[in-house]
C-alpha positions as CSV (number, residue, x, y, z in Angstrom):
1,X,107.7,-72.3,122.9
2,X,105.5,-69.4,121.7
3,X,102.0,-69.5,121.3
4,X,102.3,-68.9,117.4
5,X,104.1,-71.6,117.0
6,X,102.6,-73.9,118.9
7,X,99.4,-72.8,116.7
8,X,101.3,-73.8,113.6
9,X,102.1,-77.0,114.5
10,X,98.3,-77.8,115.4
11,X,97.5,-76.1,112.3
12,X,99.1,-78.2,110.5
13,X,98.8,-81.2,112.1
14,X,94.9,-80.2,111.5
15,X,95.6,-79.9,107.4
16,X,97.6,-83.3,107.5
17,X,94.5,-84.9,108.7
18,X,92.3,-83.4,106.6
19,X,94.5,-84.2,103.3
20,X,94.4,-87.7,104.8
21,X,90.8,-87.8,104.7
22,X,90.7,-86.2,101.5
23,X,92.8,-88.9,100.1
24,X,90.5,-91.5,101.4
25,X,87.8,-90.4,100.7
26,X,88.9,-90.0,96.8
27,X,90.3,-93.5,97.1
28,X,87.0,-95.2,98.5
29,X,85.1,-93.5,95.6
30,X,86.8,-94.5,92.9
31,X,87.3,-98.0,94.1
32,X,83.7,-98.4,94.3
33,X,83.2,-96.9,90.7
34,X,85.6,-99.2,89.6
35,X,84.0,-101.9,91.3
36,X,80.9,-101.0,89.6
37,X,82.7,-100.5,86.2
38,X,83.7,-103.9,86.6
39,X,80.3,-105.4,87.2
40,X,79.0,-104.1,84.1
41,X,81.5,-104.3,81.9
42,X,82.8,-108.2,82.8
43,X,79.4,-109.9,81.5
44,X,80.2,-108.0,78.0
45,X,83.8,-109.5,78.2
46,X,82.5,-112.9,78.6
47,X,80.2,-112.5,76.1
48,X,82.6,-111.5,73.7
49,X,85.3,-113.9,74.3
50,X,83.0,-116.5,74.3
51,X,81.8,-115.7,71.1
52,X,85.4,-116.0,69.8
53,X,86.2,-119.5,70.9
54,X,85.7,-123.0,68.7
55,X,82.5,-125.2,70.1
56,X,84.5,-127.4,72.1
57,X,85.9,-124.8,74.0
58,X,82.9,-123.3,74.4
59,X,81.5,-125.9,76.6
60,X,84.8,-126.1,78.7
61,X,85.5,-123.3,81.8
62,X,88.1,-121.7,79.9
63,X,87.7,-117.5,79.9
64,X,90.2,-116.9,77.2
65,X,89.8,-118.3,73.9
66,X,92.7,-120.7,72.4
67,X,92.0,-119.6,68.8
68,X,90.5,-116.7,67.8
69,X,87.3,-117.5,65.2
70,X,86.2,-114.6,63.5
71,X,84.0,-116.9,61.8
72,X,81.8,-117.4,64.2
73,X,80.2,-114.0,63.1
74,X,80.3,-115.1,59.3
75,X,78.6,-118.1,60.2
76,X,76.1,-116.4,62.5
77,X,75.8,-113.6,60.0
78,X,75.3,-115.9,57.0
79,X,72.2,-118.3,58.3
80,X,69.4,-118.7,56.7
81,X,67.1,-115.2,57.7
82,X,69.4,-113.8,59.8
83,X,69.4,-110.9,57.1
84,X,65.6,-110.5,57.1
85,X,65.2,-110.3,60.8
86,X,68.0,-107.5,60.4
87,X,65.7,-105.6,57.9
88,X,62.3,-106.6,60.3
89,X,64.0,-104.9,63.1
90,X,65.4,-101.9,61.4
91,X,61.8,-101.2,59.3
92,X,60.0,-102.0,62.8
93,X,63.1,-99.7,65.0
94,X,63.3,-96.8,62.3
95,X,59.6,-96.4,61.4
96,X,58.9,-96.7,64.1
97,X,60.7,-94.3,65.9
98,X,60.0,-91.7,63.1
99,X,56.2,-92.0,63.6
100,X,56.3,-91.7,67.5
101,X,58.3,-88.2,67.4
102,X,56.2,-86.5,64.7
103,X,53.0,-87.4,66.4
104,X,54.3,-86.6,69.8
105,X,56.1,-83.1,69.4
106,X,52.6,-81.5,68.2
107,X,50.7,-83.3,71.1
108,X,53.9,-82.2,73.8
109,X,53.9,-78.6,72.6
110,X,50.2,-78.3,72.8
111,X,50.1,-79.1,76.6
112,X,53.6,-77.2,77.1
113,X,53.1,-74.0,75.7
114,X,49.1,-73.4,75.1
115,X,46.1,-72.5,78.0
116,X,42.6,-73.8,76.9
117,X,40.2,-75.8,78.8
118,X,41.0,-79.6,80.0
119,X,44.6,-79.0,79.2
120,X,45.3,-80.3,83.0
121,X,42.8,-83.4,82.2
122,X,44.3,-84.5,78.8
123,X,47.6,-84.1,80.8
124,X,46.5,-86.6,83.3
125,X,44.7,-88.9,80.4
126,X,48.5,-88.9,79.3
127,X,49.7,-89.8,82.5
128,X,46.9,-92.6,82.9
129,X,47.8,-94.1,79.9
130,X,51.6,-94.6,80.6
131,X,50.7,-96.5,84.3
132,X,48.3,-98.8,81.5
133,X,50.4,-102.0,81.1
134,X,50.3,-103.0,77.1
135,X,49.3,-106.8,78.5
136,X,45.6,-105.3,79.5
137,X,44.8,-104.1,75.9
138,X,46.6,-107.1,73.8
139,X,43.5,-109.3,73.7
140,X,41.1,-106.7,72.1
141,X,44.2,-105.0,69.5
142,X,45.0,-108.7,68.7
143,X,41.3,-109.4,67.7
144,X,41.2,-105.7,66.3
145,X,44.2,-106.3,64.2
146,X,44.0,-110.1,63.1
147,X,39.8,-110.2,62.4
148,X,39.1,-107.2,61.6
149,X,42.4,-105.7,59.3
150,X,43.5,-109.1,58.7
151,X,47.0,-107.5,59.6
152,X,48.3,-110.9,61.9
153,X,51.4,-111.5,60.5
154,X,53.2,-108.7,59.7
155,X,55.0,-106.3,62.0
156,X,52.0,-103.5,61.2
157,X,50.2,-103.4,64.2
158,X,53.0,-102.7,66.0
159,X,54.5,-99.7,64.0
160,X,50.7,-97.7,63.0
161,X,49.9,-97.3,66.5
162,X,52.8,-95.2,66.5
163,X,51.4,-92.8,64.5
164,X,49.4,-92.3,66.9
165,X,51.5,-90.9,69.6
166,X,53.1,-92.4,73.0
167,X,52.4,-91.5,76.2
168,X,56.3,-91.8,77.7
169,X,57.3,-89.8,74.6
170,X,55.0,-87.2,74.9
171,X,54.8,-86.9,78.8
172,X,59.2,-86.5,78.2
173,X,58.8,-84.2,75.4
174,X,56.3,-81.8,77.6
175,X,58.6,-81.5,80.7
176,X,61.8,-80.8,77.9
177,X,59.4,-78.0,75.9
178,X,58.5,-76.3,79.4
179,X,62.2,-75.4,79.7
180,X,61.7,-73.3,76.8
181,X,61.4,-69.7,77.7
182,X,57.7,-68.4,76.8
183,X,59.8,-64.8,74.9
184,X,61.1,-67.0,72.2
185,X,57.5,-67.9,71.3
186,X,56.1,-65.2,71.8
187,X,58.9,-62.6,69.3
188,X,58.7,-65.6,66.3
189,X,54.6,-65.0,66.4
190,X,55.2,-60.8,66.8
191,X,57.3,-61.3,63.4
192,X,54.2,-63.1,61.8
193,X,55.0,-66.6,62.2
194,X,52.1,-68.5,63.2
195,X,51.8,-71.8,65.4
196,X,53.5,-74.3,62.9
197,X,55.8,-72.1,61.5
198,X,56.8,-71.1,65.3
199,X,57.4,-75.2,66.6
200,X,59.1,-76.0,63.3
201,X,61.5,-72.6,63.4
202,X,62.1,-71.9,66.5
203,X,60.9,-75.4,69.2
204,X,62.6,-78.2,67.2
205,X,65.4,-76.7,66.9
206,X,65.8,-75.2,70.6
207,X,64.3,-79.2,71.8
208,X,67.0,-81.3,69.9
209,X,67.8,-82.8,73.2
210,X,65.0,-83.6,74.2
211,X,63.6,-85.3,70.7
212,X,67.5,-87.7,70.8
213,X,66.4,-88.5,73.8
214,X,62.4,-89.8,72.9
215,X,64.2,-91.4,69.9
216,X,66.8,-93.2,71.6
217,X,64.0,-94.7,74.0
218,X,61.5,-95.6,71.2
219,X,64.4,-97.3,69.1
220,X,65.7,-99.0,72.3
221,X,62.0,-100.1,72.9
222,X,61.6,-101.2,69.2
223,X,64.4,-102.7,69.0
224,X,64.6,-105.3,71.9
225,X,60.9,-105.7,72.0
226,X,59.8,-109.1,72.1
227,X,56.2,-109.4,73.3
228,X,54.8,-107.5,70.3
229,X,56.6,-109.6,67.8
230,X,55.8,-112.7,69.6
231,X,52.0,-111.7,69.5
232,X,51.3,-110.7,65.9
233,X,54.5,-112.0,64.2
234,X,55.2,-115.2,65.4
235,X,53.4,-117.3,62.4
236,X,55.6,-115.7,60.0
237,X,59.2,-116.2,59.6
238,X,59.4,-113.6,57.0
239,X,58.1,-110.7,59.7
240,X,60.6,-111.9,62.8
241,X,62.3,-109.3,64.0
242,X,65.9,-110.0,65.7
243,X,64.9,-110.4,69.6
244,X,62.7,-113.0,68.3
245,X,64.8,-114.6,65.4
246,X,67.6,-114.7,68.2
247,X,65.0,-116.8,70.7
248,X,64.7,-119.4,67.8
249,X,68.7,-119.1,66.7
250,X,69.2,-120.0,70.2
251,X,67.1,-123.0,70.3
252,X,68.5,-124.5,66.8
253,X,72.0,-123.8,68.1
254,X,72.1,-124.6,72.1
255,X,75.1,-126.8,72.1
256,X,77.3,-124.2,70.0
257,X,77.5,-121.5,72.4
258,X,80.2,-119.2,70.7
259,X,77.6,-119.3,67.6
260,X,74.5,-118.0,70.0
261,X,77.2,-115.5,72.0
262,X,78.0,-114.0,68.9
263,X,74.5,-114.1,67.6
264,X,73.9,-112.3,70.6
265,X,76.8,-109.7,69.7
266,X,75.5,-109.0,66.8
267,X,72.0,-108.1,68.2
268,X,73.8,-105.7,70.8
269,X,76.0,-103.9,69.4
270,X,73.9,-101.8,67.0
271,X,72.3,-100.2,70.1
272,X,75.5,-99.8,72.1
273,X,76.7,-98.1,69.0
274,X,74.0,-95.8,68.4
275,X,73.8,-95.2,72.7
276,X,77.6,-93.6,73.0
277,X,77.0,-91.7,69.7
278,X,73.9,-90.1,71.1
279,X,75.2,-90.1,74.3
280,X,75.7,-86.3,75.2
281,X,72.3,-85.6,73.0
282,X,70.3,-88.5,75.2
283,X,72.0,-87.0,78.3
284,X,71.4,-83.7,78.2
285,X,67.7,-84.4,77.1
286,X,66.9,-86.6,80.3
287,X,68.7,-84.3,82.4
288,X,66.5,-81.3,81.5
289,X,63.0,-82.8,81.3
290,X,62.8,-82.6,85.0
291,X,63.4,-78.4,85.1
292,X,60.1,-77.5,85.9
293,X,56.6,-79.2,86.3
């Protein structure tokens, strides 16, 4: 036997192994994606067969519903203020979110793109502010909003702030704007446009990522938020919002599972909607915010 030959035997004996390996390797990795596919996805499942089944069934072990009942959604969608916690959520989720980017984009590009003195310091007063849990501050905005405005109530003093800016959003919206290249700026204010006309022209439309993805959070936020309805709203069925509604629809309804899993439905699926919509947008903006520091 020659010595090339016997090198092309080892040599391939060498690739067999390694395509073994290879194969392996792939199959371990999908298997545990799937796995964790699985874990995520199967509560959903539940949920939504669950919310398809009659009561008594409900209350049995059973994982695949004998009769499908639609109706459940009619009757869940058709009790009394079901509607107005819908329209609660989606003044309190849309508003809201509008308000937070139009008063954060100004603040972000500010501390992004322009030098003056305590830039560094209102950058860290930005910081501070996001480690501040809300629970420190909800004693004195509860007195502030109920005694003084007289706002208790209403879903107000939880979508004005807004206006105001957020920390998260504008902290997010910074690290997004300093992946803008500085010549962009600087050839929109040679042609005579000056700082407003530059970050509506040429920012916004260059930072679409990153404003999905400040929107998506805030409405996210908004939208499951429970602690600030429960605070200020909690007097008035008229201002409930649907995270809260759904607290109360479960207690009214806590022997007809299928009725509170398809409540539940209904409260989700908005969001999941909206999330695989926006999803390359929302992506994309994440991704990018963490460029350069």
């Amino acid at each position: 036997m020659t010595g090339r030959t016997r090198r092309t035997r080892r040599t391939r004996r060498t690739g067999g192994r390694a395509g073994r390996r290879a194969l392996l390797h792939w199959i371990g990795v999908h298997a545990l994606a799937v796995a964790a596919a699985l874990f995520f996805v199967l509560p959903f499942v539940f949920l939504l067969l669950t919310s398809l089944m009659a009561d008594q069934q409900a209350l049995t072990r059973d994982l695949w519903p004998r009769t499908w009942e639609w109706g459940n959604y009619a009757a869940v969608w058709h009790t009394p203020g079901f509607l107005t916690w819908w329209r609660n959520t989606l003044l309190y989720a849309g508003l809201g979110t509008l308000l937070t980017v139009v008063s954060s984009v100004p603040v972000a590009y500010a501390l992004a793109k322009f030098r003056f003195r305590g830039r560094r310091l209102a950058l860290l007063l930005v910081i501070a502010m996001m480690m501040l849990p809300p629970q420190v501050v909800v004693i004195p905005m509860y007195l502030f909003w109920a005694r003084e405005l007289d706002l208790s109530g209403t879903l107000w003093p939880l979508i004005v702030p807004m206006a105001f800016g957020d920390a998260f959003s504008v902290f997010l919206l910074r690290q997004f704007l300093l992946t803008i290249p500085d010549e962009y700026l600087d050839a929109a204010r040679v042609d005579g446009c000056g700082e407003l006309r530059t970050l509506l022209r040429v920012v916004l439309p260059m930072a679409r990522p990153g404003i999905a993805a400040v929107a998506l959070f805030q409405f996210f936020a908004a939208w499951n938020d429970y602690f600030g309805p429960q605070i200020y709203a909690s007097d008035n069925p008229a201002a409930w919002t649907l995270s809260y509604g759904l607290e109360s629809f479960k207690g009214a309804h806590h022997t007809n599972w299928n009725l509170t899993m398809a409540a539940t439905v209904l409260v989700m699926a908005p969001v999941i909607l909206l999330f695989f919509l926006a999803q390359k947008a929302f992506v994309e903006g994440v991704t990018l915010t963490g460029v350069k520091g």
